[in-house]
C-alpha positions as CSV (number, residue, x, y, z in Angstrom):
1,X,-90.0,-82.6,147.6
2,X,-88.1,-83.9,144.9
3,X,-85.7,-86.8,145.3
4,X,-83.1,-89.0,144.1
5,X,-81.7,-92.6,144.4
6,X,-77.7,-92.8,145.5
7,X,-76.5,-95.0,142.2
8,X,-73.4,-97.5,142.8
9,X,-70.1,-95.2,143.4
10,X,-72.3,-93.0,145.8
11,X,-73.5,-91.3,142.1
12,X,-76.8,-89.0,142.4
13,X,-78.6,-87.8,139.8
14,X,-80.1,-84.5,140.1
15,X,-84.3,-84.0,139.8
16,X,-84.9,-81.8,136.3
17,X,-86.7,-79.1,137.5
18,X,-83.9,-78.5,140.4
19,X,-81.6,-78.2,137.3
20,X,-83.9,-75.7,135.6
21,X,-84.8,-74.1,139.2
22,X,-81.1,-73.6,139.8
23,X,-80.2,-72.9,136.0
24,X,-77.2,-75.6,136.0
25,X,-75.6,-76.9,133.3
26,X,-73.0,-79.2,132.7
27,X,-69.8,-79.1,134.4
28,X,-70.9,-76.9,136.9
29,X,-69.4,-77.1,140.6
30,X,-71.3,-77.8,143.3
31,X,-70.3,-77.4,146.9
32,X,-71.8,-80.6,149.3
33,X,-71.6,-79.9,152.8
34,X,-73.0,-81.7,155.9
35,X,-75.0,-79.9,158.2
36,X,-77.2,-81.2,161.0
37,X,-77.0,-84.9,159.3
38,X,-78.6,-83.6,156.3
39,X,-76.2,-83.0,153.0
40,X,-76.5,-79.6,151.5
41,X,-75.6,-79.2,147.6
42,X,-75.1,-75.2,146.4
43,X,-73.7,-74.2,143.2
44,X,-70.4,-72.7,143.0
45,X,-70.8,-69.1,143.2
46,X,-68.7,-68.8,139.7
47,X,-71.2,-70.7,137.7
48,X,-73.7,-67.8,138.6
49,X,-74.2,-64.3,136.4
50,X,-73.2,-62.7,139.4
51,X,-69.5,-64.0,138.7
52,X,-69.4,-62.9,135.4
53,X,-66.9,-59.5,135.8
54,X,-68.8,-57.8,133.1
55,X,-72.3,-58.2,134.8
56,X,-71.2,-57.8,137.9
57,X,-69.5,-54.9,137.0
58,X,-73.2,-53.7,135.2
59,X,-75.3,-54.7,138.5
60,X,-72.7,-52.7,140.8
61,X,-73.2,-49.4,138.8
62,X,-77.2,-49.8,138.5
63,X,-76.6,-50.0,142.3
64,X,-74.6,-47.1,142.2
65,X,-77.3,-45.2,140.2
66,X,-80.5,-45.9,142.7
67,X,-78.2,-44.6,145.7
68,X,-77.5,-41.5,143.8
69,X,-81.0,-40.9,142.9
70,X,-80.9,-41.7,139.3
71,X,-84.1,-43.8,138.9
72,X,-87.5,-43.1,136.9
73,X,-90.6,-44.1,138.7
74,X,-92.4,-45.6,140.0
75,X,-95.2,-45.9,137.2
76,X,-99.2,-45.9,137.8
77,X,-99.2,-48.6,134.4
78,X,-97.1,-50.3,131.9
79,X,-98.0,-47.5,129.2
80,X,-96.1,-45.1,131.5
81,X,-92.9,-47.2,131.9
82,X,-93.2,-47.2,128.1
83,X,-93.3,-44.1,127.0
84,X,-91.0,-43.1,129.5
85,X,-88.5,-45.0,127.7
86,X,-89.3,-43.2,124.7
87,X,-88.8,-39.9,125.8
């Protein structure tokens, strides 16, 4: 389990591969909450894709499309997928 050292001014730094785990990036918000003595850190749900109106937007129709019906597959091999995409 990674873990950190509180700095002076209560100041963490975060462990790298939570960072790249979590895909944050400077200036992000994270929400800290306090649950059962331990502190729980979660990113701000605007700093992920999902936020983005244009993605979200994308992910809500491909939704749309597999309740409809309008999928290919599933494929026996990668060559299938392939030239599926070609046809």
């Amino acid at each position: 389990m990674p873990q950190t050292i509180i700095r002076e001014d209560a100041q963490i730094a975060l462990p790298q591969e939570v960072v790249i785990r979590l895909r944050l990036e400077t200036g992000d918000i994270l929400n800290v909450d306090v649950e059962d003595g331990k502190i729980i850190l979660s990113p701000e749900e605007e700093n992920t894709l999902e936020y983005n109106p244009e993605i979200k937007a994308s992910i809500q129709r491909g939704l749309k499309d597999a309740e409809e019906g309008r999928t290919y597959g599933p494929f026996d091999n990668a060559d299938d997928f392939l030239k599926s995409l070609k046809s």
